[in-house]
C-alpha positions as CSV (number, residue, x, y, z in Angstrom):
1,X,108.3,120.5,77.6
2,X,107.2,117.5,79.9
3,X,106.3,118.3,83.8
4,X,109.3,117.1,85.8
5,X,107.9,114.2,87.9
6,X,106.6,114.5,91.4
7,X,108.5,113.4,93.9
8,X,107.0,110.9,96.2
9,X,108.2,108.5,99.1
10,X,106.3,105.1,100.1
11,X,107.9,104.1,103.4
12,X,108.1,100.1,104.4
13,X,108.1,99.5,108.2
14,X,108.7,95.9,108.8
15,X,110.7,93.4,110.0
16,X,114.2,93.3,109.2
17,X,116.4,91.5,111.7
18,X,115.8,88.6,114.0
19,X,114.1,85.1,113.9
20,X,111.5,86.1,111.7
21,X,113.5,88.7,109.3
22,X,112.6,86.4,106.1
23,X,108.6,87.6,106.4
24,X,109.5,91.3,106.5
25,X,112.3,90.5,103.6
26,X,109.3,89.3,102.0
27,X,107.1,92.2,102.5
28,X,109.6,94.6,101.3
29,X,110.6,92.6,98.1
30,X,107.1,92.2,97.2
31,X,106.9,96.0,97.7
32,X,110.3,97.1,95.9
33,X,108.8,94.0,92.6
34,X,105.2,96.1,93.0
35,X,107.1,99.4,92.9
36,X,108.6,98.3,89.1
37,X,105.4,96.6,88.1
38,X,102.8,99.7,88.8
39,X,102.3,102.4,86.3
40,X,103.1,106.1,88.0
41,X,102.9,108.1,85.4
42,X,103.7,111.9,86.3
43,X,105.4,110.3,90.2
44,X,109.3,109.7,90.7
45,X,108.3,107.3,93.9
46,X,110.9,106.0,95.8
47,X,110.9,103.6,98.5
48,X,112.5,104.0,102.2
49,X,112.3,101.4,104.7
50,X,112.8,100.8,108.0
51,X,113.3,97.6,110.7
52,X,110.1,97.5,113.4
53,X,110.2,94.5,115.4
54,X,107.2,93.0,117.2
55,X,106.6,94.0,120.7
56,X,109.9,96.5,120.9
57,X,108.3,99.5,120.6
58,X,110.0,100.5,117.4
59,X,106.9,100.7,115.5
60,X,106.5,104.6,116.1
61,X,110.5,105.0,115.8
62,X,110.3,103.1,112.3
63,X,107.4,105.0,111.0
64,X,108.6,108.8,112.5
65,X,112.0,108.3,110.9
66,X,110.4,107.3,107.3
67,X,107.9,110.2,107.3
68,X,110.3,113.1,109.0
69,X,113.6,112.3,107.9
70,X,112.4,110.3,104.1
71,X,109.5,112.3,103.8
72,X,107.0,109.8,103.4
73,X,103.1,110.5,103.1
74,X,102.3,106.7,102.9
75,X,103.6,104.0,104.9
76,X,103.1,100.1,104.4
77,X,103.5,99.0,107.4
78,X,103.0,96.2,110.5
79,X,104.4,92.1,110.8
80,X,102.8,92.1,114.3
81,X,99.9,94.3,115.4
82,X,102.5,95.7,118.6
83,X,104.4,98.0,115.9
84,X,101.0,99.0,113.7
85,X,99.2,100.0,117.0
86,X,102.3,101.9,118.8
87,X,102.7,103.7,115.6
88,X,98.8,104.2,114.8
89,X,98.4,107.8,116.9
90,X,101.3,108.8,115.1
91,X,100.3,108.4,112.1
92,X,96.3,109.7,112.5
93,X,97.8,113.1,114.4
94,X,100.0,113.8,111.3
95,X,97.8,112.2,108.1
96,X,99.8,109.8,106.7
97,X,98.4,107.0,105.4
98,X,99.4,103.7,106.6
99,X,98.3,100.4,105.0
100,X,98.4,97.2,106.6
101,X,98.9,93.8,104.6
102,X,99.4,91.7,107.3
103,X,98.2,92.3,110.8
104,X,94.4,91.7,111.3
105,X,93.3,92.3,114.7
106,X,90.3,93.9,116.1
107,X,92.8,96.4,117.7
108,X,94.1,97.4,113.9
109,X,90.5,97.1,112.9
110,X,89.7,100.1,115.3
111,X,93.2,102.2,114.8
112,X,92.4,104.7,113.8
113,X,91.0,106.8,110.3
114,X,94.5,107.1,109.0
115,X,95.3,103.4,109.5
116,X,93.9,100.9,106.3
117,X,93.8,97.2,107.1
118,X,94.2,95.3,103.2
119,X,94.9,92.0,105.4
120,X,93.0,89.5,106.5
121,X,90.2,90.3,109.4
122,X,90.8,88.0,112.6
123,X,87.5,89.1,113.5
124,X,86.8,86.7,110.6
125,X,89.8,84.2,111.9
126,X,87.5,83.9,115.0
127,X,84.1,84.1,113.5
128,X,85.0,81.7,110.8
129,X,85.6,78.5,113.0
130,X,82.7,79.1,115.3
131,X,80.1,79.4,112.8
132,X,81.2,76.5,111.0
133,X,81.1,74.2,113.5
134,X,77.5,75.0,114.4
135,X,77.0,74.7,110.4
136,X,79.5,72.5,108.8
137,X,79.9,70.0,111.7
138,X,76.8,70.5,113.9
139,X,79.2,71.0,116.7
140,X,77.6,72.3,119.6
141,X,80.4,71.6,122.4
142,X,83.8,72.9,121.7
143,X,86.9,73.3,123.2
144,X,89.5,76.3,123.2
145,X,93.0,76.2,123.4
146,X,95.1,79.5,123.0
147,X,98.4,80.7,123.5
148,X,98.6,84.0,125.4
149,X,99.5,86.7,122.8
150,X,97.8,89.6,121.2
151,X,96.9,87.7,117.8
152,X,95.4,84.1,119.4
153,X,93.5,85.9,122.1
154,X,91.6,87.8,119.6
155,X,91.2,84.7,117.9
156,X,89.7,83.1,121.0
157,X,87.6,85.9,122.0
158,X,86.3,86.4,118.8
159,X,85.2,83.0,118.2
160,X,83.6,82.8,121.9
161,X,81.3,85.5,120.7
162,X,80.0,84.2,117.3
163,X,79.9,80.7,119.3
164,X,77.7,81.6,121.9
165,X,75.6,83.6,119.7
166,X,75.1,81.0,117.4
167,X,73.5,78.2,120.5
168,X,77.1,77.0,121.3
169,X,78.5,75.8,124.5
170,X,82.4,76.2,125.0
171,X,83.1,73.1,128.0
172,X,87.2,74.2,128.3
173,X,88.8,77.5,127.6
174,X,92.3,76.9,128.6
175,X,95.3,79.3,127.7
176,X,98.9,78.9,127.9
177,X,102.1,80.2,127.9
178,X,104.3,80.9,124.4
179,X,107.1,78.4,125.4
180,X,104.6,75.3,126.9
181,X,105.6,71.9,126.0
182,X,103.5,70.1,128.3
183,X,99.5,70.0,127.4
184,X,98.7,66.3,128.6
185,X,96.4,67.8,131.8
186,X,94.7,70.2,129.3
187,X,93.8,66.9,127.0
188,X,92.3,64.8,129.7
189,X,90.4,67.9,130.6
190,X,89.0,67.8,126.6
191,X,88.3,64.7,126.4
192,X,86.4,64.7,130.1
193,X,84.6,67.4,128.9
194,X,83.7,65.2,125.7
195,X,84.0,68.5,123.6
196,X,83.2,67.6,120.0
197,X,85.9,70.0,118.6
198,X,88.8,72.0,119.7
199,X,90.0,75.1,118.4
200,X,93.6,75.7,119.1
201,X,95.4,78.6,118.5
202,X,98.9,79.1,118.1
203,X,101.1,82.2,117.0
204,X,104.3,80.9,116.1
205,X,103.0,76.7,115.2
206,X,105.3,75.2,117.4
207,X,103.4,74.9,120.6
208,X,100.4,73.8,118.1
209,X,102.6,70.5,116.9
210,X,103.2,69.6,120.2
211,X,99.2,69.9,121.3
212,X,98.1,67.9,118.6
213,X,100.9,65.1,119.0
214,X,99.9,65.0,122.5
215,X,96.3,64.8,122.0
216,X,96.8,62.1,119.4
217,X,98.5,59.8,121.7
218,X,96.4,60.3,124.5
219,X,93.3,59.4,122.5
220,X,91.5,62.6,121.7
221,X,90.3,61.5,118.6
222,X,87.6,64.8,117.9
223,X,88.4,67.5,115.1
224,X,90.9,69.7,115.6
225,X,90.8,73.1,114.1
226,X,94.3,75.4,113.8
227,X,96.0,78.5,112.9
228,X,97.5,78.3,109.4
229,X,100.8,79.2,111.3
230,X,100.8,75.7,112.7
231,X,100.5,73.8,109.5
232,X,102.9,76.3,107.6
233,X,105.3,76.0,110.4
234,X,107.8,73.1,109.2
235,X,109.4,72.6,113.2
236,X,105.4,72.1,114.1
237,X,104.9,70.0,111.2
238,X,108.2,67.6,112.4
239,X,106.7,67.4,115.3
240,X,103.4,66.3,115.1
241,X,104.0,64.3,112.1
242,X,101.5,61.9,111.4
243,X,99.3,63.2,114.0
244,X,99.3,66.6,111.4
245,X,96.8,64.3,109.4
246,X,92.9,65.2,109.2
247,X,93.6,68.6,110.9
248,X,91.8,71.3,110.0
249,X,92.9,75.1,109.5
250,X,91.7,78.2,108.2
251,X,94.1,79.8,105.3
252,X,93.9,83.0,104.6
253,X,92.1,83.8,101.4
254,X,93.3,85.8,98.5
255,X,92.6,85.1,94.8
256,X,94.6,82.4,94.0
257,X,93.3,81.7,90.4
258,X,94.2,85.5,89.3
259,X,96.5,85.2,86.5
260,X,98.2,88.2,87.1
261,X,98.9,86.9,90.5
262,X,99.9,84.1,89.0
263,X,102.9,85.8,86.8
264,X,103.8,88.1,89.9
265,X,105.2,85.5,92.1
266,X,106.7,83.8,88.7
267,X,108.7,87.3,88.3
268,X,109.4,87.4,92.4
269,X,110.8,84.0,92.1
270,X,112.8,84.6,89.1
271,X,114.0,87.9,90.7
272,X,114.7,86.6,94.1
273,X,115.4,82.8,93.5
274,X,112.8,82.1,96.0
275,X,109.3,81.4,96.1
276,X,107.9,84.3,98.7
277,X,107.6,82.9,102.5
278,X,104.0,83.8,102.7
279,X,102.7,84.1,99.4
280,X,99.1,85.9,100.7
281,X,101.4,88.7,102.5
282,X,103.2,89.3,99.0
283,X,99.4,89.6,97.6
284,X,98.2,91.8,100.0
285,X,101.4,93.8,99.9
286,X,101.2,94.4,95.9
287,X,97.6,95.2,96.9
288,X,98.6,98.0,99.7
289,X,101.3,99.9,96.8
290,X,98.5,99.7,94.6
291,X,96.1,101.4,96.3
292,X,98.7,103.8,97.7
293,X,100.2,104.9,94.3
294,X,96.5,104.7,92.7
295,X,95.8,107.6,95.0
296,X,98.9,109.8,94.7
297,X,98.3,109.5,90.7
298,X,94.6,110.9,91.5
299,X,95.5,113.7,94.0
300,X,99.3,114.1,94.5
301,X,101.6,113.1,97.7
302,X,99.5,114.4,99.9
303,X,98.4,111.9,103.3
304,X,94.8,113.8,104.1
305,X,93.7,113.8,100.2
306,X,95.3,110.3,100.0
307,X,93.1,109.2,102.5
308,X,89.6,110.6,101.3
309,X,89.9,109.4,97.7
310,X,90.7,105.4,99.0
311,X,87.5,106.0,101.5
312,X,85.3,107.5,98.4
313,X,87.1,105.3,95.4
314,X,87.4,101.7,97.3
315,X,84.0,100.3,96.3
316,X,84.3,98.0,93.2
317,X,87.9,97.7,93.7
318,X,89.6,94.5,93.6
319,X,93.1,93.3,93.9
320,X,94.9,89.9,94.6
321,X,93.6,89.6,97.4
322,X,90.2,89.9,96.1
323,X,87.3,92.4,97.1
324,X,89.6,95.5,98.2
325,X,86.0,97.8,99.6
326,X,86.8,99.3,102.7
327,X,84.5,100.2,105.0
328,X,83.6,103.0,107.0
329,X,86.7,102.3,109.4
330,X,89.1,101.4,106.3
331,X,89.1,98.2,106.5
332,X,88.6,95.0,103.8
333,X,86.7,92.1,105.2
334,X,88.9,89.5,103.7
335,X,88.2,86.1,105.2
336,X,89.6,82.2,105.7
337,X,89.4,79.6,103.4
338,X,88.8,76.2,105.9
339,X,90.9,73.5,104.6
340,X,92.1,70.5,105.8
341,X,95.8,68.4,105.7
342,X,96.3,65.2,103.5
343,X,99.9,64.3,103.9
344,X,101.7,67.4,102.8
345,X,98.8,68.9,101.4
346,X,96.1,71.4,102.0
347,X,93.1,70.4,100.5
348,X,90.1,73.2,100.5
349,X,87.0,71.9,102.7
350,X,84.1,72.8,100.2
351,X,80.9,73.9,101.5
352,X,78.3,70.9,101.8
């Protein structure tokens, strides 16, 4: 007679209402398509999920009612590092393992033993740009432009570092506000300052058409270097329009010649009529259930032993997203990819 199966909840805490529903909808399809693709032999897992919006403080709520009233050991978990980090002492105080795919910060990076980070690092998303301008473009003056939220400031802060380290200067560091329109005194300070690059980082993309419209018409004629979330972003796109030519941005990388990645977001689009909205969070989140699962298989549904097999069995490991080691804090050090727009497309920069 077989061994009935053990019963097992992965929890998905995400975002499920509001302007930016579609990339939690995304996180949790990917999850639910993983769910049917992974072998879990010997584990009935279900999946519970639960809305966390950015900045609301329903990050702990989401994650206490998937663990105490679904019973969840594992949680996938965070659009926005606000609902990762409220619900990070949670979730070390009690062992249950949450895995990240998508927030990145140096704030997530230092969560917590119980909180895993698949994504990509924005330690990286800062380090990346500065080095490559002292290496790639022999930049050695740069401008910074950042709008003030959690993710860009890291961004900023993190490049500064590396920048400085590596012999550059930084001539303007100028930040502003989420709903600013109007960055014509910030471009005359750039091009005073005759910065040979700017850096501009914006959450949402938006505010990053506008700047490099503006900066195009006003002259400012050096490279400028984005968040992908500007380039993806089709309202920043309309806006800049042709001035969206020649910019630079740093994608985030995952293994994008993997077969089996390949036929995965085949089957999500077939399933879902849809391609996914951010293909690299769908990677990262087929990633997360595999490592999760992987561990129940190995030592049951059980948070603490969940979490010392990933730290002791991670090395080696890869995934769609690529290398899947953790390090000593549990987190992969997956990087950018710098590429550059041609028209509608986003042609890799290749190293020189």
């Amino acid at each position: 007679q077989s061994k009935k199966p053990i019963g097992a909840v992965i929890g998905v805490s995400t975002l499920l209402s509001g302007d930016f529903a579609s990339l939690g909808q995304n996180m949790l399809d990917s999850a639910i398509l993983a769910l049917d693709e992974i072998p879990h032999k010997g584990l009935d897992i279900k999946l519970a999920a639960e809305g966390a919006n950015c900045g609301s403080g329903q990050g702990l709520t989401a994650v206490k009612k998937l663990v105490e009233v679904d019973g969840a050991q594992a949680v996938i978990g965070g659009t926005c590092s606000d609902d990762t980090m409220a619900a990070a002492p949670y979730v070390n105080e009690n062992r249950i393992v949450y895995l990240t795919p998508v927030t990145g910060g140096s704030n997530v990076d230092g969560a917590g033993e119980y909180v895993f980070r698949i994504g990509n690092s924005d330690v990286l998303a800062g380090e990346n740009p500065a080095t490559d301008l002292i290496v790639r473009f022999n930049v050695t003056s740069a401008a910074t432009v950042t709008e003030q939220r959690e993710y860009t400031i890291d961004i900023r802060d993190n490049f500064k570092r590396k920048y400085a380290s590596l012999g550059g200067k930084l001539v303007v560091d100028e930040v502003f506000e989420p709903d600013s329109r109007d960055f014509r005194t910030m471009i005359l300070k750039i091009i005073d300052s005759r910065a040979g690059a700017v850096l501009l980082s914006s959450q949402l993309g938006v505010t990053g058409g506008t700047f490099i419209k503006q900066a195009r018409e006003a002259g400012l004629d050096v490279p400028i270097i984005t968040t992908f979330t500007t380039v993806t972003n089709p309202d920043a796109k309309k806006i800049a329009g042709e001035s969206m030519e020649g910019v630079y941005f740093y994608d985030p990388s995952y293994d994008t010649e993997n077969p089996e990645l390949e036929r995965f977001l085949e089957k999500y689009k077939s399933r879902y009529r849809h391609d996914p909205a951010v293909p690299f969070h769908t990677a990262a989140t087929y990633d997360s259930m595999k490592l999760a699962i992987d561990a129940m298989q190995a030592v049951g549904n059980d948070g603490a032993k969940m979490h010392d097999w990933m730290m002791k069995n991670s090395a080696g490991r890869t995934g769609f997203m690529g290398d899947l080691a953790l390090d000593a804090r549990g987190n992969t050090n997956i990087g950018f990819t710098l590429k550059r727009m041609e028209g509608d497309r986003f042609v890799t920069v290749n190293k020189t």
